[in-house]
Kinemage of the C-alpha trace (Angstrom):
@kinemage 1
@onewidth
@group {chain A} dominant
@subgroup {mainchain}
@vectorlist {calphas} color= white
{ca unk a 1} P 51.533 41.733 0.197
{ca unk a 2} L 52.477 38.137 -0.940
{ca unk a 3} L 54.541 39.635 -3.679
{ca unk a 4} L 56.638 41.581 -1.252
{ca unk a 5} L 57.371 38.407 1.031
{ca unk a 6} L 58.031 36.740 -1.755
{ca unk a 7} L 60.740 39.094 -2.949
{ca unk a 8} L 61.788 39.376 0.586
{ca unk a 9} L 62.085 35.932 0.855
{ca unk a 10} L 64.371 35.826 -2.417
{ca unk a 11} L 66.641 38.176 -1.273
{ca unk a 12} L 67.800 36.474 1.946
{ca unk a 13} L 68.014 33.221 -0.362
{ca unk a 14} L 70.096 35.010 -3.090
{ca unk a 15} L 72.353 36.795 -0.476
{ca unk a 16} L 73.143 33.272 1.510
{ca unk a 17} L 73.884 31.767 -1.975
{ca unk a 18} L 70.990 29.490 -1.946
{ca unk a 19} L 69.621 30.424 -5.229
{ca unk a 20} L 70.486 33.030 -8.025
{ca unk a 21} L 68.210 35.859 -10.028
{ca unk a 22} L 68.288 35.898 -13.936
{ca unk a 23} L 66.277 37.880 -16.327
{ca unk a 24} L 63.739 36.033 -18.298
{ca unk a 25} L 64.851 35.585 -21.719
{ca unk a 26} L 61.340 36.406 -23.588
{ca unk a 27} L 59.828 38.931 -20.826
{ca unk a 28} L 62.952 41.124 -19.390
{ca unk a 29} L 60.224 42.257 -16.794
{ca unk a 30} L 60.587 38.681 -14.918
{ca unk a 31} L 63.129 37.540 -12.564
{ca unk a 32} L 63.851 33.553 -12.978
{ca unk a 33} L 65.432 31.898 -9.589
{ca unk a 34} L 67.285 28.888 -9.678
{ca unk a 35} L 69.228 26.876 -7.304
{ca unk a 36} L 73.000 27.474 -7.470
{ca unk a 37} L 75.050 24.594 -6.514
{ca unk a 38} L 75.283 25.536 -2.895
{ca unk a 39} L 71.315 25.270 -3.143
{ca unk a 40} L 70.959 21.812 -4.561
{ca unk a 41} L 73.835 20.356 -2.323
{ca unk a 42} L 71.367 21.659 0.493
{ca unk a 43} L 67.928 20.342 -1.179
{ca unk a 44} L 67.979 17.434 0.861
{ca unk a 45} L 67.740 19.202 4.332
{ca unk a 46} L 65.142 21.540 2.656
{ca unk a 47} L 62.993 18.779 1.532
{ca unk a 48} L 62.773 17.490 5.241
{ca unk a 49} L 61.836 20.943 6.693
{ca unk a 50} L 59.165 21.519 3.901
{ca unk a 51} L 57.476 17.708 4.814
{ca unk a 52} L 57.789 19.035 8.676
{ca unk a 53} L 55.567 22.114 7.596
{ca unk a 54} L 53.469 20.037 5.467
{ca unk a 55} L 52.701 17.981 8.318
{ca unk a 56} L 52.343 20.789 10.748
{ca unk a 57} L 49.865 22.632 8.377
{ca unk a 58} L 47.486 19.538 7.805
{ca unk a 59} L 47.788 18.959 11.402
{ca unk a 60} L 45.959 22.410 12.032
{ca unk a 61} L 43.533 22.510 9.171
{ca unk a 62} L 42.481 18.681 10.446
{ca unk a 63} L 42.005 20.723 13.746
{ca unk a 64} L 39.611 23.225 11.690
{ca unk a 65} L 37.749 20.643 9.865
């Protein structure tokens, strides 16, 4: 189930240019994603959305504690 959000996930980032797909070099059965330039140029914005669902999270779990 994760694996399939996680391709799912990849897909819509490849196919807005955020990152691209290679082939791993030593295991052709891997997919390698990496930032293209339109990705890193964004990383900034990214970074603030991922600390607002950091927060958000341990915000819930303290709720659960």
């Amino acid at each position: 189930m994760i694996d399939a959000a996680v391709s799912q996930v990849a897909g819509e980032m490849i196919a807005v240019n955020l990152v691209a797909a290679y082939r791993d070099r030593r295991d052709k059965r891997k997919r390698v994603l990496a930032l293209t330039s339109d990705g890193k140029a964004r990383l900034p914005d990214l970074e603030r959305v991922w600390e607002a669902i950091e927060a958000a999270t341990s915000d819930l779990l303290d709720d659960f504690a």
